[in-house]
Structure formats: structure tokens, C-alpha cells
ChimeraX commands (.cxc) that place a marker at each C-alpha (Angstrom):
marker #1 position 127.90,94.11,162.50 radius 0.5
marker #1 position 124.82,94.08,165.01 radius 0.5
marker #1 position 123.35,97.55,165.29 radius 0.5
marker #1 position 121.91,98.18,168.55 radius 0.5
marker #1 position 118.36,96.90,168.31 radius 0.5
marker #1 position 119.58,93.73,167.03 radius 0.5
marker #1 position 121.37,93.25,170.55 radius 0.5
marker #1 position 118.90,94.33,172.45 radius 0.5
marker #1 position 116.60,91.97,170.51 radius 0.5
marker #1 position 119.28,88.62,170.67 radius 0.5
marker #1 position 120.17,89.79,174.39 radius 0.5
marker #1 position 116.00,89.85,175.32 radius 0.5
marker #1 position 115.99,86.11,173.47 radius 0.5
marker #1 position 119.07,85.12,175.23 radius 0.5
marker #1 position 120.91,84.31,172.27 radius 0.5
marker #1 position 123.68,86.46,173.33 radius 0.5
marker #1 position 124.32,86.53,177.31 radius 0.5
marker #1 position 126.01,89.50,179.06 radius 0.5
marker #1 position 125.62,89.01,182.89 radius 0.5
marker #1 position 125.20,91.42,184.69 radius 0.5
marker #1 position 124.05,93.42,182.77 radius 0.5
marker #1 position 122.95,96.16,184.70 radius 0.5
marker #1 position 122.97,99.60,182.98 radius 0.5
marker #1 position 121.48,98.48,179.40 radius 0.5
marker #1 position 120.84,102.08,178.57 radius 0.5
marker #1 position 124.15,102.74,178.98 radius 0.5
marker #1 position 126.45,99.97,178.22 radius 0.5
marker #1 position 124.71,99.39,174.28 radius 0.5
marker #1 position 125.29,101.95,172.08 radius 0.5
marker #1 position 124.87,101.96,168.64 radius 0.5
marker #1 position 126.85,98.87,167.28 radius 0.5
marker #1 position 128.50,97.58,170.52 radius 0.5
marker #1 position 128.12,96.77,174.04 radius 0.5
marker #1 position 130.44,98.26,176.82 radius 0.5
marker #1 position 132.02,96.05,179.18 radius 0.5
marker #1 position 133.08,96.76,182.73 radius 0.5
marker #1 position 136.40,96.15,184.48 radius 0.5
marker #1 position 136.60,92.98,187.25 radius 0.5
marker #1 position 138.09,92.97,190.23 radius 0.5
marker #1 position 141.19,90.76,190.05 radius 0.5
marker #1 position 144.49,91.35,188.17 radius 0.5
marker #1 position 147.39,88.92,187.35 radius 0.5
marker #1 position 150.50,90.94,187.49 radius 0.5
marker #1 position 154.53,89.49,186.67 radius 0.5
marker #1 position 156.87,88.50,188.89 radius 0.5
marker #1 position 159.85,89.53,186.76 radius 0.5
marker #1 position 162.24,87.75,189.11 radius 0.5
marker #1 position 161.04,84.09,189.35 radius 0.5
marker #1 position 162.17,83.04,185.99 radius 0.5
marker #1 position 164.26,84.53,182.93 radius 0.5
marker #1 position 162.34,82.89,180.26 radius 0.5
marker #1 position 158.87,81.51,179.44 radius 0.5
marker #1 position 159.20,78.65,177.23 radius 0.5
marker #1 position 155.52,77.60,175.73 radius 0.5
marker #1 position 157.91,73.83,175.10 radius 0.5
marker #1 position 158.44,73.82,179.22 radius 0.5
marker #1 position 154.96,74.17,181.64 radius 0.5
marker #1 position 157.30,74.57,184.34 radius 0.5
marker #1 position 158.34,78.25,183.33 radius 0.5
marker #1 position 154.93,79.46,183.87 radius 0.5
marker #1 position 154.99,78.90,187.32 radius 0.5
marker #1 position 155.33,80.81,189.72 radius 0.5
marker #1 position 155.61,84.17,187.23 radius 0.5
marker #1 position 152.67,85.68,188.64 radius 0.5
marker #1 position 150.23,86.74,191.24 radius 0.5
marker #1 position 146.81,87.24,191.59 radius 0.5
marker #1 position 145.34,90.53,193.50 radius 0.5
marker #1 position 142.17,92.11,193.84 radius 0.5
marker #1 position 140.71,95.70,194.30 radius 0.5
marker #1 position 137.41,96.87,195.43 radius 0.5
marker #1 position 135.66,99.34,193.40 radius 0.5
marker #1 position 136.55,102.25,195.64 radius 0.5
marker #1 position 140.61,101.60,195.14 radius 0.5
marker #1 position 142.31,101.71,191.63 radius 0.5
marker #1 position 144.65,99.59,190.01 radius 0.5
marker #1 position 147.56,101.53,188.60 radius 0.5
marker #1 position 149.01,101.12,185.28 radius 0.5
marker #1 position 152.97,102.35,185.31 radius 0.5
marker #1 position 154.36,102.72,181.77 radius 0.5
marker #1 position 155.25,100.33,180.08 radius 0.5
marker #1 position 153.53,97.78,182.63 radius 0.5
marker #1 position 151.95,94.46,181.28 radius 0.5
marker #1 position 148.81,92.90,183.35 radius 0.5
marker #1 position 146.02,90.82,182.51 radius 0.5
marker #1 position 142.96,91.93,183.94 radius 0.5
marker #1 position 139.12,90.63,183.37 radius 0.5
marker #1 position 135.36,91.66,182.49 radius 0.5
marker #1 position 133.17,91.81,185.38 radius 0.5
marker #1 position 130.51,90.63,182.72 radius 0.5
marker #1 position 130.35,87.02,182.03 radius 0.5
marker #1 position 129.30,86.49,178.15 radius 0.5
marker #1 position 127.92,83.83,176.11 radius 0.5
marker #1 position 128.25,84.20,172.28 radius 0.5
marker #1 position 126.62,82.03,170.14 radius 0.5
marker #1 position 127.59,79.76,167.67 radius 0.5
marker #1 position 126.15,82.07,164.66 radius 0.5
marker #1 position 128.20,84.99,166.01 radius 0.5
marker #1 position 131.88,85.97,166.48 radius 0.5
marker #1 position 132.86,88.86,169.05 radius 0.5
marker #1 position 135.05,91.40,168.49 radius 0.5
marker #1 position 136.70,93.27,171.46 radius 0.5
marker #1 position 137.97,97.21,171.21 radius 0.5
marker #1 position 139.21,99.60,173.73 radius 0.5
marker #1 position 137.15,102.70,174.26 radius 0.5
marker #1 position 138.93,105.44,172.71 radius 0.5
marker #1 position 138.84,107.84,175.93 radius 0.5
marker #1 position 141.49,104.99,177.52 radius 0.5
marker #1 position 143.20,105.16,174.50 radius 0.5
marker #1 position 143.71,108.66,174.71 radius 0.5
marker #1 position 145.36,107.79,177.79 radius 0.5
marker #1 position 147.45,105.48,176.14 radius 0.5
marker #1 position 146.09,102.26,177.46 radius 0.5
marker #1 position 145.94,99.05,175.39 radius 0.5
marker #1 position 143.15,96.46,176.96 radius 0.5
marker #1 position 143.99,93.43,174.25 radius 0.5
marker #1 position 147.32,92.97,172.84 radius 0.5
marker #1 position 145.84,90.22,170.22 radius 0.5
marker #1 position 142.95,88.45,172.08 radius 0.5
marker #1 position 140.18,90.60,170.64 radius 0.5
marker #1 position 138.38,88.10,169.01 radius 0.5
marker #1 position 136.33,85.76,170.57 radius 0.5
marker #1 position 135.07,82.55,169.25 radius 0.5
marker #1 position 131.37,81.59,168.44 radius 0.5
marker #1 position 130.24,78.63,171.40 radius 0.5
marker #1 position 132.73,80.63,173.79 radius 0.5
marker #1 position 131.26,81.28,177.36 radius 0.5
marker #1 position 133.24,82.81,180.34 radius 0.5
marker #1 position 134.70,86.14,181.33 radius 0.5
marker #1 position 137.12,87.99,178.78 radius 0.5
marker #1 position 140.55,87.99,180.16 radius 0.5
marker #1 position 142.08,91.65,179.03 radius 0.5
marker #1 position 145.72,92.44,177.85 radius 0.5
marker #1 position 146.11,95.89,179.40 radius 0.5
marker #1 position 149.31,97.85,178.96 radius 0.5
marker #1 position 150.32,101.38,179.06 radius 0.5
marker #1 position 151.69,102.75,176.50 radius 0.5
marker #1 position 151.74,106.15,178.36 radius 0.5
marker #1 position 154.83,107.68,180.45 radius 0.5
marker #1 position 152.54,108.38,183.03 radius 0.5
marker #1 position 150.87,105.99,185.81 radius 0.5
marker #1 position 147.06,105.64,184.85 radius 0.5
marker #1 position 144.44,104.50,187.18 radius 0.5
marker #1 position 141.60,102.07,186.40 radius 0.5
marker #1 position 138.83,101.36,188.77 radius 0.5
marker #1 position 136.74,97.87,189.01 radius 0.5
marker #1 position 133.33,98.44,187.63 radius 0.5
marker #1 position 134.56,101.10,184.99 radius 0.5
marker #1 position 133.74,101.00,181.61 radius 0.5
marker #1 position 136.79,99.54,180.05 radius 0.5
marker #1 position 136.33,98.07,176.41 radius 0.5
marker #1 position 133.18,97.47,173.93 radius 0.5
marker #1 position 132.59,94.47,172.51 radius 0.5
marker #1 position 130.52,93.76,169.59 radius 0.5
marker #1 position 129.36,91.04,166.94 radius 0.5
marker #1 position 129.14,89.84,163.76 radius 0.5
marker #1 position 126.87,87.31,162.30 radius 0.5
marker #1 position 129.29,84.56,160.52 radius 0.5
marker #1 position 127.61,83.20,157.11 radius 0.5
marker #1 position 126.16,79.61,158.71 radius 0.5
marker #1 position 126.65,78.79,162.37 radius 0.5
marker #1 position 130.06,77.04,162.97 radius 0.5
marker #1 position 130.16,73.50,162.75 radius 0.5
marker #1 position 133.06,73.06,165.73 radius 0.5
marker #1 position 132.14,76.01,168.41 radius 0.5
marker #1 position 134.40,77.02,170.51 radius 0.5
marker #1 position 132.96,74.75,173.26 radius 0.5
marker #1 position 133.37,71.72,171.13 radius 0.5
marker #1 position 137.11,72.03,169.97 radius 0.5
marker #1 position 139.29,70.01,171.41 radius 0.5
marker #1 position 141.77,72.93,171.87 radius 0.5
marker #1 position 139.33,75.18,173.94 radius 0.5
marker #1 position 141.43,75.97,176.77 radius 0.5
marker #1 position 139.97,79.05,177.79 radius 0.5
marker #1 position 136.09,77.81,178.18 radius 0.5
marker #1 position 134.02,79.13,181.27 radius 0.5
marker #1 position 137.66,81.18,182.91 radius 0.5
marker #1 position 136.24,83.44,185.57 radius 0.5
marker #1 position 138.92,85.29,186.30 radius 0.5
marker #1 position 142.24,86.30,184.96 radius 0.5
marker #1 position 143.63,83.38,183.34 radius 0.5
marker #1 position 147.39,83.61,182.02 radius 0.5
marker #1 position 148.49,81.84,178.70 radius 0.5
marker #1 position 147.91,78.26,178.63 radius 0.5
marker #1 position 149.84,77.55,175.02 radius 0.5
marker #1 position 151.90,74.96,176.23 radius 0.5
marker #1 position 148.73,72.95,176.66 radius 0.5
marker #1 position 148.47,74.09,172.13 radius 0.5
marker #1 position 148.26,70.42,170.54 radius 0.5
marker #1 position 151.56,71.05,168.59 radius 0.5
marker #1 position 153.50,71.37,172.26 radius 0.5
marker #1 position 152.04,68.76,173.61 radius 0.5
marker #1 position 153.37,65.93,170.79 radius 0.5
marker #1 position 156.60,67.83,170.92 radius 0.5
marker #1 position 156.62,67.16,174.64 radius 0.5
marker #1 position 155.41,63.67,174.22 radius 0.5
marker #1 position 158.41,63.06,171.19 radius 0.5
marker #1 position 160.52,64.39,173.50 radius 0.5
marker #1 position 159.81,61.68,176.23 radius 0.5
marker #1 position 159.34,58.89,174.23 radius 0.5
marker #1 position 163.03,59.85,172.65 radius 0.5
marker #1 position 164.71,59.51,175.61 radius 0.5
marker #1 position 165.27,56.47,176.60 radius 0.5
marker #1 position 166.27,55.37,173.08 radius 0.5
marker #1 position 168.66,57.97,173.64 radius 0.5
marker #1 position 169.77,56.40,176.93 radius 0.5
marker #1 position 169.78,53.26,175.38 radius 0.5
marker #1 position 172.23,54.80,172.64 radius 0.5
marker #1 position 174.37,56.09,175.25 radius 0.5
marker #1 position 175.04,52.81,176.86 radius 0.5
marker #1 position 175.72,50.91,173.84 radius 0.5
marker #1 position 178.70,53.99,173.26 radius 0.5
marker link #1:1,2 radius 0.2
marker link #1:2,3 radius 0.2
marker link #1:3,4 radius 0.2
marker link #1:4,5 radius 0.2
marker link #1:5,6 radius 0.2
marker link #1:6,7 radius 0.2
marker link #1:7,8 radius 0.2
marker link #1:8,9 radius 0.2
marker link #1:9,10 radius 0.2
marker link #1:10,11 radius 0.2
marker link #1:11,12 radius 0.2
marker link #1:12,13 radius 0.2
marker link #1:13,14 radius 0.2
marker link #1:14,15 radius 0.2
marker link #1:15,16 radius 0.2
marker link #1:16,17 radius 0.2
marker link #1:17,18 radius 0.2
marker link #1:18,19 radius 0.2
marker link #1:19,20 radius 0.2
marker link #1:20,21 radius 0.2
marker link #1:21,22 radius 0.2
marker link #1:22,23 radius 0.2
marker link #1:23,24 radius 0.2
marker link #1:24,25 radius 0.2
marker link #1:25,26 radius 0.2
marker link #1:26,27 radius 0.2
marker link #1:27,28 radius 0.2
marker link #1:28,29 radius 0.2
marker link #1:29,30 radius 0.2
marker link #1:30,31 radius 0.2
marker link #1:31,32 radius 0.2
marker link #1:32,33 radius 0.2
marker link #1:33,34 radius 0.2
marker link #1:34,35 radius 0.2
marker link #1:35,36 radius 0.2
marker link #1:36,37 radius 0.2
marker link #1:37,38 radius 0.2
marker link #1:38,39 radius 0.2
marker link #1:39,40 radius 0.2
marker link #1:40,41 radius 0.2
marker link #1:41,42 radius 0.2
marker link #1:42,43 radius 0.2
marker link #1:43,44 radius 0.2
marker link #1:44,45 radius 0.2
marker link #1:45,46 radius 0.2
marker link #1:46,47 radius 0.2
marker link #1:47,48 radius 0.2
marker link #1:48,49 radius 0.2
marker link #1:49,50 radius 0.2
marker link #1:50,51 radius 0.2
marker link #1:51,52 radius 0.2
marker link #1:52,53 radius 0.2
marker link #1:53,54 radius 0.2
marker link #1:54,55 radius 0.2
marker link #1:55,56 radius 0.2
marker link #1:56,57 radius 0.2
marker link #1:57,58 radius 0.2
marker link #1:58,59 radius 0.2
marker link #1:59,60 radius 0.2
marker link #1:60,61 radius 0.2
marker link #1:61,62 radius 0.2
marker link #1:62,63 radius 0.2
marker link #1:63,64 radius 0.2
marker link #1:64,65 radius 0.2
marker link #1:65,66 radius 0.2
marker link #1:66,67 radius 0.2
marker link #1:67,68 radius 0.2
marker link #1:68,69 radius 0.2
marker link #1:69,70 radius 0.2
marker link #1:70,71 radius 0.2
marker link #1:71,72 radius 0.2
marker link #1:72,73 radius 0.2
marker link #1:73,74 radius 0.2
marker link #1:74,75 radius 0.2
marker link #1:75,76 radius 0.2
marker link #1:76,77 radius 0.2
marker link #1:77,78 radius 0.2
marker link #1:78,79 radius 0.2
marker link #1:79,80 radius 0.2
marker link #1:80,81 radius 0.2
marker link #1:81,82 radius 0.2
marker link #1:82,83 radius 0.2
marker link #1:83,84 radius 0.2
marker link #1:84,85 radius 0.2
marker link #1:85,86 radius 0.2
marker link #1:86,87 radius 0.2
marker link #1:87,88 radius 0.2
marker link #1:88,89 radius 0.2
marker link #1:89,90 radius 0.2
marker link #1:90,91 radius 0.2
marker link #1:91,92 radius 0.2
marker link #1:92,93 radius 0.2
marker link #1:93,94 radius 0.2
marker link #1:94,95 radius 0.2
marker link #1:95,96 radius 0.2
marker link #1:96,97 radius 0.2
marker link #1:97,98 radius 0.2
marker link #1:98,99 radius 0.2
marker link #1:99,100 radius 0.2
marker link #1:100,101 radius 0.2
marker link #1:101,102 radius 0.2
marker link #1:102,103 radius 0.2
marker link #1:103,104 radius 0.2
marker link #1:104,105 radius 0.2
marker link #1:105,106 radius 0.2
marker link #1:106,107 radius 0.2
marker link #1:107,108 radius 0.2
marker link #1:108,109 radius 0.2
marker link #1:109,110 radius 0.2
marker link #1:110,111 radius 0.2
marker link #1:111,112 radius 0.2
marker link #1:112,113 radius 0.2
marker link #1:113,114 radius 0.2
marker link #1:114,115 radius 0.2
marker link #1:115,116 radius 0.2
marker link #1:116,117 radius 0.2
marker link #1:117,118 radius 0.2
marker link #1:118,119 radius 0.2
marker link #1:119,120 radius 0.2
marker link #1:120,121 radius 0.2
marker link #1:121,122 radius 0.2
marker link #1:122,123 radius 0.2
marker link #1:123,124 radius 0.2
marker link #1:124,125 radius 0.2
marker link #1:125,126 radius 0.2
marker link #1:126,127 radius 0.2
marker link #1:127,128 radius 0.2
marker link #1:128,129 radius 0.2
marker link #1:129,130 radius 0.2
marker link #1:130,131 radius 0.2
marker link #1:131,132 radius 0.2
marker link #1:132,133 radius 0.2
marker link #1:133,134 radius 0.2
marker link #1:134,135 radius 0.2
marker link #1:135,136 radius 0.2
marker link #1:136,137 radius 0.2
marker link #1:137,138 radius 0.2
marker link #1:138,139 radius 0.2
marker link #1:139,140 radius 0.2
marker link #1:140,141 radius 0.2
marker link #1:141,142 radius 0.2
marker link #1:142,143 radius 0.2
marker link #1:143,144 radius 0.2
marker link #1:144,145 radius 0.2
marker link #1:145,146 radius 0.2
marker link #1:146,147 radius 0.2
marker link #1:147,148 radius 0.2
marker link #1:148,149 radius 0.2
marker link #1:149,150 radius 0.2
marker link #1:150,151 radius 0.2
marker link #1:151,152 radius 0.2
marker link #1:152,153 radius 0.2
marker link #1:153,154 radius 0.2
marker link #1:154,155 radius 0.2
marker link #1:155,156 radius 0.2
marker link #1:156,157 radius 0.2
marker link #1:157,158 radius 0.2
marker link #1:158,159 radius 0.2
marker link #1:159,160 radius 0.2
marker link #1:160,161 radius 0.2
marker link #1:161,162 radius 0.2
marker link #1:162,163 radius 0.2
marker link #1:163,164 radius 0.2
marker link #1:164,165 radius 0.2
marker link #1:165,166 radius 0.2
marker link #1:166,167 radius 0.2
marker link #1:167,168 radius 0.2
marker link #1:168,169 radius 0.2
marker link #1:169,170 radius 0.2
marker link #1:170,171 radius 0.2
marker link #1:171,172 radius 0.2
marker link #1:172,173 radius 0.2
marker link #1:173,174 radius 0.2
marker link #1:174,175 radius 0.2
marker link #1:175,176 radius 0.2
marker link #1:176,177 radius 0.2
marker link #1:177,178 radius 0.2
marker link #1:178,179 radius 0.2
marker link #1:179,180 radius 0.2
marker link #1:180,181 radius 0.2
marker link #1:181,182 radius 0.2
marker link #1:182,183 radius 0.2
marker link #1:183,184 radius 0.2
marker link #1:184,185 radius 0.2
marker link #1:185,186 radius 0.2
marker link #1:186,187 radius 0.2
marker link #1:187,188 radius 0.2
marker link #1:188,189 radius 0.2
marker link #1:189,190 radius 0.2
marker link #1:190,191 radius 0.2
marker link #1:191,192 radius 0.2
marker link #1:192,193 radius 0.2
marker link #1:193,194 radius 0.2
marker link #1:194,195 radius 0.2
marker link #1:195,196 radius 0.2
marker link #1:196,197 radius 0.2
marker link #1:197,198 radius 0.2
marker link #1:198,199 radius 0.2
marker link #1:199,200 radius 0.2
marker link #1:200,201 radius 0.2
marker link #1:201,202 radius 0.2
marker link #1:202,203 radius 0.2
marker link #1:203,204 radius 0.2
marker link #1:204,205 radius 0.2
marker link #1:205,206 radius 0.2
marker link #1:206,207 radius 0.2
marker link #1:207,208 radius 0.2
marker link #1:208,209 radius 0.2
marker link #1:209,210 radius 0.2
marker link #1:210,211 radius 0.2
view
């Protein structure tokens, strides 16, 4: 794991790039690098749809909306609430590197979660860090845009990946900006299902007929 100088030195070389990065002193401490919260949430609309299906595209829309605070007004966390929120930093890792995302422990002393699984981040991968924040509390927490939310930090992989995230084919995520909800039907394995599926029905209709 990078201690702190070594980020400050890769950060200074622009190996790594966390932008903006405007409290250095603060934000890097002694093997990580704290992130801040964005601006804009994506919350659920329980009551468009009954099921998401990764299969069907069409059950992922409409399921949510997109709002925005300013750093002067919270956005409150009721228990047991699921949004995705984002990083107001915009990070490059490199290809020799692989991120690792954590919640700082003084949020999770208030029982909120900022990743439910998507704390590791791919060497090549560029963009904003969409967050998985839920609370686990019984009590309503408030977070504030521009608060120190999570700390991120790297490890050096043994040889620089071959296939960076920017160069997979499945790299669906690549330069997001702001919250971004789950693209998995858009996974390689749903797409041929999808495109079996199609290519199966009108042998099917055919079938039909001929009954």
C-alpha cells in the first residue's frame, strides 16, 4: 500500500490524478487520500416498478431520480435508505495501480455504509466514484456536499495490467461524472442472452404455425 509520500510523489508526477484537489494537507494522510462528497444523488422510486431484472433494460427505467444539494443544505440518510451518491474529486488511477475505497470510520460510527461492493477500482479507470451509501442506523443522518466522506488508497499490482480498465471491452463505467446507476444489463453474458432470446423467436413463431 502507498504510504503518504509515495502519493504525494505519484500525485506531483501526475501518475495518479485527484482533481480538485484542494486541501492536500488535509485530505492525504498516512496511507490514503480522503475524498469529498458531490453534489448530486440518485435516489429510488420504489413505486415505478416491482422488479429490476439485469435480463430486461426496460426495468431500470424510470426507478430513479436525480437531485442535487448545495453545500450549505444536507442530504438526509433515513434508516435503512439506499442512494447512490458521488466524489466531488474526479480520479485517474493508473494502470500499475488498483484503488481501494473505505468509509471513514467517524461515518461508520454513525452507521453509514458509502460502498456496498464497489470499493475497488480498476487500474486505467478515470471518472468520478459513484458511492453506495446506506444507513444502517435507526436514526436520519445528514451528509453535506464537500464533506469528507470516504478514503481511498492504492496498491501497486506486480506488472502494469495488460487490459486497463479503459481498454476492456466491458468498461461501462469509464469517465461517469455523476451518479451513475447499475448498467449490468449492458454485462456481455446479458447481452447474448438477450440476443438468443431474439434470434429464438421467430423459430418459435415459425413452430407455432406449423402446430
Amino acid at each position: 500500500m502507498l504510504s503518504d509520500h509515495e502519493l504525494t510523489e505519484r500525485i506531483a508526477r501526475g501518475d495518479i490524478v485527484i482533481e480538485p484537489l484542494e486541501d492536500a494537507e488535509l485530505q492525504i494522510q498516512p496511507a490514503s487520500i480522503d475524498l469529498r462528497l458531490g453534489h448530486e444523488f440518485l435516489i429510488f422510486n420504489r413505486t415505478s416498478t416491482s422488479l429490476i431484472d439485469p435480463m430486461d433494460p426496460a426495468t431500470f427505467e424510470n426507478i430513479w431520480a436525480m437531485v442535487r444539494r448545495d453545500a450549505a443544505t444536507p442530504f438526509i440518510v433515513h434508516p435503512g435508505e439506499f442512494v447512490l451518491g458521488t466524489t466531488l474529486e474526479r480520479l485517474v488511477v493508473p494502470d500499475d495501480l488498483v484503488g481501494q475505497l473505505d468509509g471513514r470510520s467517524s461515518l461508520g460510527r454513525l452507521g453509514i455504509i458509502i460502498h456496498s461492493t464497489a470499493g475497488f477500482i480498476d487500474p486505467g479507470f478515470q471518472g468520478n466514484v459513484t458511492l453506495e451509501i446506506s444507513n444502517l442506523n435507526n436514526i436520519a443522518v445528514a451528509l453535506y456536499p464537500g464533506m469528507r466522506i470516504c478514503q481511498l488508497s492504492f496498491e501497486p499490482l506486480s506488472s502494469a495490467a495488460t487490459l486497463p480498465y479503459a481498454r476492456r471491452r466491458a468498461s461501462k463505467y469509464q469517465e461517469q461524472r455523476l451518479p451513475t446507476m447499475s448498467r449490468i444489463f449492458d454485462d456481455p453474458e446479458f447481452v447474448a442472452r438477450r440476443s438468443a432470446r431474439v434470434a429464438e423467436e421467430p423459430r418459435r413463431s415459425t413452430r407455432r404455425k406449423e402446430k
